[in-house]
C-alpha positions, 0 to 999 in steps of 0.5 A: 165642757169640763162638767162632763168631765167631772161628772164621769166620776161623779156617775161612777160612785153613784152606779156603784152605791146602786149596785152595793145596794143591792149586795149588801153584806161587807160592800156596804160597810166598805162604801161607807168607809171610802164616802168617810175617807174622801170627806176627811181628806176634803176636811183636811183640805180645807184646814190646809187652804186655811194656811195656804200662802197667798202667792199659791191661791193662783192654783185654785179653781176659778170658784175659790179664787173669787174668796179669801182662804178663810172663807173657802175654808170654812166651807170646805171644813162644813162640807167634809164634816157633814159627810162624814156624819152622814157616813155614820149609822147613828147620825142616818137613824137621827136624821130617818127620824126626822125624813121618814123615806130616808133608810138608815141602811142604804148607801145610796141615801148615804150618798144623797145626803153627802151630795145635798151637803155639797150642794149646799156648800157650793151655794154657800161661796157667795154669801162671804162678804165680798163675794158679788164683788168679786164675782162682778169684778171676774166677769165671767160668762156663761155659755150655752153649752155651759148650761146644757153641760150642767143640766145634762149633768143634773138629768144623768145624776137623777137617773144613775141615783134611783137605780136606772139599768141596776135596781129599776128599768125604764118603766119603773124608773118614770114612775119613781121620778113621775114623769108621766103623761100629764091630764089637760086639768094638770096642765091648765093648773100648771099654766095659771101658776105660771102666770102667777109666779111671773107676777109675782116676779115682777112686783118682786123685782119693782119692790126690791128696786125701790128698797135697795137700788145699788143691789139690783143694779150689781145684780144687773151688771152680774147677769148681763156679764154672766146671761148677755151672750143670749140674744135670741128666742131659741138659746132662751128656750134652750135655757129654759127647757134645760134648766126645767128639765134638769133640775126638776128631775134632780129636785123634784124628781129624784130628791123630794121623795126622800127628803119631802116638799120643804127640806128640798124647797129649802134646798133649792132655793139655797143651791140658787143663792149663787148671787147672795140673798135677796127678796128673789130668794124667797121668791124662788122658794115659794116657786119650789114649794108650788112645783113640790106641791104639783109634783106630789098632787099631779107628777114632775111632767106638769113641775117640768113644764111650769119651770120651763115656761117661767123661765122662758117667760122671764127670758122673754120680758128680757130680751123685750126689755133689750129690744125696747131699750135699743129702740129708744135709743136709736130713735132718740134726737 
């Protein structure tokens, strides 16, 4: 539970950069000078882990732990230099050239593109060599309640930025995240591309098997420790539903209006590379693009329900897999 905790602050400076929004004057100046002020302290942090004696690294969040100093580091370094670029006008109208919807002069854009920044860093541990190694060795499992946390999370981060109780209200705020009624012609085209991505996961998952078997054995091992608390239908549609709601509201919903179908692909699929990358990174950013398609030609409803039914699909496949797995075990001389 110590997401929400975290996330208290989060939705605070998020509030506010909607509020200084709307005042404009000094305010926005000063928010950018706090956003530029906390990125450099984190730059400073992370040249200071650089020289952190190792007898220290035990005071380290879980996360870092997993890495050598030099690594965290620098990511920490890329992390708090990308925020503060993106704190300075001159970098926000280069970038506004490139991402059209972005506008140079609002904090909360501001705010988007230093908060894409960390996401990204966060993604970035695990692609430091060693780092399946160490994240199979930490054995670490996730909850339930873990899960529902962070999508929670992703859910009040999509409402608190486009302005829920400050700039829109309710009305506006569905129309801005296109959460509307879906026609039963969206829904069956939903359906089919369902299907075709559980397909499609499937003939990923047999190729990359005969490619790289010891991968996918690791990548096994690490999801059985991190997923095999999950052994029935409903907490793998609690799953499922939680992370197609959260995270297409958070990607789909909120982010790919400014940044466009691509860039948020893109960035989704890195945000999902928590196990380093592999023919199923690919596989997940053509399932971005299809859901950012569905989300611009019918609405981020229709993107929920496809996520969700995917994933509790793949769910199923593998808790079928347990199940036949354990017959034949029971049933063997």
């Amino acid at each position: 539970m110590a997401i929400l905790a975290f996330s208290l602050p989060v939705l605070a400076v998020i509030f506010t950069a909607n509020y200084v929004n709307i005042r404009g004057g000094g305010l926005r100046m000063a928010f950018n000078l706090f956003l530029f002020a906390v990125n450099f302290l984190l730059l400073i942090a992370g040249i200071g882990l650089r020289f952190l004696p190792p007898d220290l690294t035990g005071f380290l969040p879980p996360g870092l732990q997993l890495l050598d100093s030099y690594m965290a580091s620098i990511t920490l370094i890329g992390m708090g230099s990308w925020g503060m670029l993106a704190c300075l006008n001159p970098a926000r109208r280069a970038l506004a050239r490139i991402f059209p919807a972005i506008k140079p002069e609002s904090v909360v854009h501001t705010l988007a593109l230093v908060m894409v920044g960390y996401l990204i860093g966060n993604a970035t541990f695990s692609l430091a060599p060693g780092a399946l190694d160490a994240l199979a060795e930490a054995g670490i499992e996730v909850s339930l309640v873990d899960v529902l946390a962070q999508n929670l999370l992703f859910v009040l981060v999509s409402f608190a930025g486009v302005g829920l109780l400050v700039r829109r209200d309710s009305a506006a705020l569905n129309e801005r995240l296109g959460l509307l009624r879906p026609t039963r012609g969206q829904l069956w085209t939903g359906i089919r591309w369902m299907v075709f991505f559980v397909i499609l996961q499937g003939c990923v998952g047999v190729t990359w098997t005969l490619i790289n078997p010891s991968q996918v054995e690791q990548l096994s091992g690490i999801n059985e420790a991190l997923l095999g608390n999950f052994d029935t239908v409903w907490e793998w549609f609690l799953l499922a539903a939680a992370a197609g709601l959260g995270e297409e509201l958070l990607f789909r919903g909120a982010l790919q209006p400014i940044f466009g179908i691509l860039p948020t692909s893109l960035i989704f699929a890195v945000s999902h590379v928590q196990y380093g990358l592999s023919p199923a990174t690919l596989t997940i950013f053509l399932l971005s693009t299809v859901l950012g398609i569905i989300r611009k030609r019918s609405n981020t409803t229709v993107a929920i329900l496809v996520h969700t039914g995917y994933n509790f699909t793949l769910g199923l496949l593998s808790l079928l897999a347990v199940y036949l797995t354990q017959f034949v075990q029971q049933a063997g001389p």
